[in-house]
C-alpha positions as CSV (number, residue, x, y, z in Angstrom):
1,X,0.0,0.0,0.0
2,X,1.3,3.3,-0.7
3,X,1.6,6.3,1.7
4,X,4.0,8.1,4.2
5,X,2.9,5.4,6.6
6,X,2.4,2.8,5.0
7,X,3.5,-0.8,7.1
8,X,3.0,1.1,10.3
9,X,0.9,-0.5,12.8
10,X,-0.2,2.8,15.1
11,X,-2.0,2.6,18.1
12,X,-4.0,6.0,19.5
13,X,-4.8,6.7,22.6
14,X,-7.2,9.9,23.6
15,X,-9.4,11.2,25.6
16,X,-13.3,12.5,25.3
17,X,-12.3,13.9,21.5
18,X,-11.6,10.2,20.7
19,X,-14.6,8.9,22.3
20,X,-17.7,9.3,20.1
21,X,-18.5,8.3,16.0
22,X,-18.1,11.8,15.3
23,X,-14.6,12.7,16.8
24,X,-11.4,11.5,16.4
25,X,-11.7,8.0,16.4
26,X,-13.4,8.5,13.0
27,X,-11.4,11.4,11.3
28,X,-8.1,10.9,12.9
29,X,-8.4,6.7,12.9
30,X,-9.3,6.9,8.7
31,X,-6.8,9.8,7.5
32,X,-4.0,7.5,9.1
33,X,-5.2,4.3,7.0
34,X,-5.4,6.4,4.1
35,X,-1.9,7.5,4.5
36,X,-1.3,3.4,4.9
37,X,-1.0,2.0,8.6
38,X,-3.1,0.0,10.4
39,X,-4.0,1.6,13.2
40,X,-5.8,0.7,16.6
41,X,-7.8,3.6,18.6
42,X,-8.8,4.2,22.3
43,X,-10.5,6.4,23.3
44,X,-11.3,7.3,27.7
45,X,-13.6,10.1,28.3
46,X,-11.8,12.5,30.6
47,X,-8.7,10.5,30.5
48,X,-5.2,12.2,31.5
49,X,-2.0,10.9,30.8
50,X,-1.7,8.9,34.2
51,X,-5.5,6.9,33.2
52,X,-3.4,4.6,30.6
53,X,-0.7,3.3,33.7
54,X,-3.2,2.8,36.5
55,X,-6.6,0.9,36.5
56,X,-9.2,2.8,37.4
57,X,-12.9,3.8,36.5
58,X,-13.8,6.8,33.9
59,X,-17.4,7.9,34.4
60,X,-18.3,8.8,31.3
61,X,-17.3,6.0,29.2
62,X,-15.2,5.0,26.6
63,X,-15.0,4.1,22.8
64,X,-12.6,1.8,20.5
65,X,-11.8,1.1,16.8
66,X,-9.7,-1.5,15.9
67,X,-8.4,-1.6,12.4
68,X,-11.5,-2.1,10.0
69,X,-14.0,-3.5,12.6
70,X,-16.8,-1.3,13.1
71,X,-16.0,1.4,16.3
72,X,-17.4,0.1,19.9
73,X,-18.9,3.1,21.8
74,X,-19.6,2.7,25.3
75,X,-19.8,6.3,26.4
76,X,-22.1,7.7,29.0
77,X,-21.7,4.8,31.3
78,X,-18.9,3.9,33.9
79,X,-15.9,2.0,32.4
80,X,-12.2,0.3,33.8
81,X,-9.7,2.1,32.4
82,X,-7.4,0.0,29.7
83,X,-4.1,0.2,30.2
84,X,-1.0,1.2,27.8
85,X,1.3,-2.3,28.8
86,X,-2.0,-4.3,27.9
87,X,-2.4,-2.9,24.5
88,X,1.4,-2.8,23.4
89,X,1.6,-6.4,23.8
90,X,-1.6,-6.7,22.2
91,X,-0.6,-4.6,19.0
92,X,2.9,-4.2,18.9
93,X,2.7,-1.1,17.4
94,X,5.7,1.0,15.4
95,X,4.2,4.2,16.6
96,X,1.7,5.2,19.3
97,X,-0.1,8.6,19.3
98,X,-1.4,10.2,22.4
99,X,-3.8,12.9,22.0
100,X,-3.9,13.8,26.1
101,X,-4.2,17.7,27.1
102,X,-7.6,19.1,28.5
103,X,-8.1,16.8,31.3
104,X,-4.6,17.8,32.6
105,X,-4.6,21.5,32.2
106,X,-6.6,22.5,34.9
107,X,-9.4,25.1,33.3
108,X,-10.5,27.2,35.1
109,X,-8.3,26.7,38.4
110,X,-5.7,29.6,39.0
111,X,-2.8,27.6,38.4
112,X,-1.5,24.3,36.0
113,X,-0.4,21.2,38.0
114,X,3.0,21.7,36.0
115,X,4.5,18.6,38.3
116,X,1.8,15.9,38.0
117,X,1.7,16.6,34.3
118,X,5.3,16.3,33.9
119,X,5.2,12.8,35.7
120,X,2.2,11.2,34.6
121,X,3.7,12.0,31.0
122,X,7.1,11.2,31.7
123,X,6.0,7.8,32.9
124,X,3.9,7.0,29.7
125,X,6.1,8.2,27.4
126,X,8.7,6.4,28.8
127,X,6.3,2.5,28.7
128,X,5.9,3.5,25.4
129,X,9.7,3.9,24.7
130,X,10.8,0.7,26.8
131,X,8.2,-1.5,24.1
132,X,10.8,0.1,21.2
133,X,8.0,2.2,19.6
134,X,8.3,5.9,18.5
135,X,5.8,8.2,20.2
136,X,3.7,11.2,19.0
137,X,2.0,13.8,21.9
138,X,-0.6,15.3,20.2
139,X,-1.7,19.1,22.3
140,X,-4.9,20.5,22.8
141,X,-6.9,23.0,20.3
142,X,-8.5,25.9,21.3
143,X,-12.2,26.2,23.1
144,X,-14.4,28.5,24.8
145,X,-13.6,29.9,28.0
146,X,-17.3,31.1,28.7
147,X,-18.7,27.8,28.9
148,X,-18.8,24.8,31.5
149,X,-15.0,23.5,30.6
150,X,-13.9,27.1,31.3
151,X,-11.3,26.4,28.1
152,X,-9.4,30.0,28.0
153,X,-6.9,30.4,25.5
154,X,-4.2,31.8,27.5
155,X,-4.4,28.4,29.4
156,X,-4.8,26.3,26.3
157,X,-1.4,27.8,24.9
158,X,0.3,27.7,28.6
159,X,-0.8,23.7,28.4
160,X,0.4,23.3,25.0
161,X,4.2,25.3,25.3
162,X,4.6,23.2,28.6
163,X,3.8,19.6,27.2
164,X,5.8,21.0,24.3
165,X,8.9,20.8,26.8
166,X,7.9,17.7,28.5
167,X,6.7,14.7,26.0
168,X,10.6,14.0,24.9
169,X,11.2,11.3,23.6
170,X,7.4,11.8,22.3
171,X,7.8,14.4,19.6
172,X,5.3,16.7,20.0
173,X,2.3,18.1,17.7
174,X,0.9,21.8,18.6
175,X,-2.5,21.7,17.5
176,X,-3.0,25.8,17.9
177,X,-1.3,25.8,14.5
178,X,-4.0,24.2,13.3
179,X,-7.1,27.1,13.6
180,X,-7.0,30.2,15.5
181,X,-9.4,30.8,18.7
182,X,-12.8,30.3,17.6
183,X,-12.1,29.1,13.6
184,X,-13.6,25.8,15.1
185,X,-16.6,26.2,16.6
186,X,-17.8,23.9,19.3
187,X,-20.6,21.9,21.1
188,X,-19.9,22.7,24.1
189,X,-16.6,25.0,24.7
190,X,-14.3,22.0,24.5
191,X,-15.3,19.6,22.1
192,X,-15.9,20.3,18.4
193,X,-18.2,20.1,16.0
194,X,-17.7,17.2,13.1
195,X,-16.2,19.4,10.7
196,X,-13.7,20.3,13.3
197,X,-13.0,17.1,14.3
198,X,-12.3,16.3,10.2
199,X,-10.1,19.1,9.9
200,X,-8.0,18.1,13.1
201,X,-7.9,14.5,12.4
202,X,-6.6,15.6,9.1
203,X,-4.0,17.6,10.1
204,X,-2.5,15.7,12.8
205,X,-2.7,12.9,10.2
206,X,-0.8,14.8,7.6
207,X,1.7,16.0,10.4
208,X,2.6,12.7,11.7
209,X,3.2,11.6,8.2
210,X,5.4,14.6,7.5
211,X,7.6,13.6,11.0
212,X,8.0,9.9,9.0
213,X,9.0,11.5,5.8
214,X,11.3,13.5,7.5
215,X,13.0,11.6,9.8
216,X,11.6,12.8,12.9
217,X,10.0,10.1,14.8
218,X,12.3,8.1,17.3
């Protein structure tokens, strides 16, 4: 199969944007195939970095796609966590892709848990590294700060410089290069409508594949 990725098996994990039909797991999970990998997606609602190393319970559910099987949505109802060693060795994937930002960036409060960011990505950066994979952080886009996420976008480009400086050996994608504040309009002042989520899932897509061409993945 031709493309930039082609004979990559990629494994993406997210959070509430890769947890529904319309997000993610649909526009980011088919521009990848189309660039030629087989790719494997997970997606935790309110999942930070730290819900993929230690079992626990997301409240509002969860969704998968694997491959070309038909996506598995479970939201709005408690789920277990899965966890990042369980699905290496399930996958072996080349390349994982973490799209993890918004439920670690502390909206709203006066101050960013810089430390337990730093840590929690640290440590699954570095599982991801130990199972001889190369590893893409994917950063947050912008939101609405008047709304119940209270999603500034002073806070959503102090998240994004910071994991910026912390995902190594992850190489890093800054998704505020992608639209200005307000270009994609929202549902809800985090999450995006489905033409945003197609124009995100493209570009981080296209990025990725432009980090293979180049040389840039680890």
């Amino acid at each position: 199969m031709n493309g930039a990725l082609a004979g990559l098996v990629i494994l993406v994990l997210g959070d509430s944007h890769l947890a529904g039909p319309s997000r993610l797991i649909s526009s980011l999970h088919e521009a990848l195939e189309a660039q030629g990998a087989t790719v494997y997606s997970y997606g935790m609602c309110g999942a930070s970095a730290d819900a993929w190393l230690q079992k626990t319970t997301v409240w509002c559910g969860r969704a998968q796609r694997l491959d070309k099987t038909p996506i598995v949505d479970e939201r709005d109802k408690p789920a277990v966590t899965w966890q990042i060693n369980d699905l290496l060795a399930q996958h072996h994937p080349n390349l994982v892709i973490v799209e993890a930002a918004d439920a670690m960036a502390g909206y709203g409060s006066p101050q960013m848990p810089q430390a337990w960011i730093y840590a929690s990505v640290q440590m699954l950066a570095g599982r991801i590294r130990a199972a001889n994979a190369s590893c893409v952080w994917v950063g947050p886009v912008f939101g609405k700060a008047d709304s119940p996420y209270h999603k500034d976008d002073s806070r959503v480009r102090e998240v994004s410089q910071f994991l910026s400086q912390s995902v190594a050996p992850c190489a890093y994608v800054d998704s505020t290069k992608f639209a200005q504040p307000g270009q994609w309009p929202t549902t809800d002042g985090q999450h995006l409508t489905s033409p945003g989520y197609r124009a995100w899932g493209a570009d981080i897509a296209n990025a990725v594949a432009q980090m293979k061409s180049s040389g840039a993945l680890r």
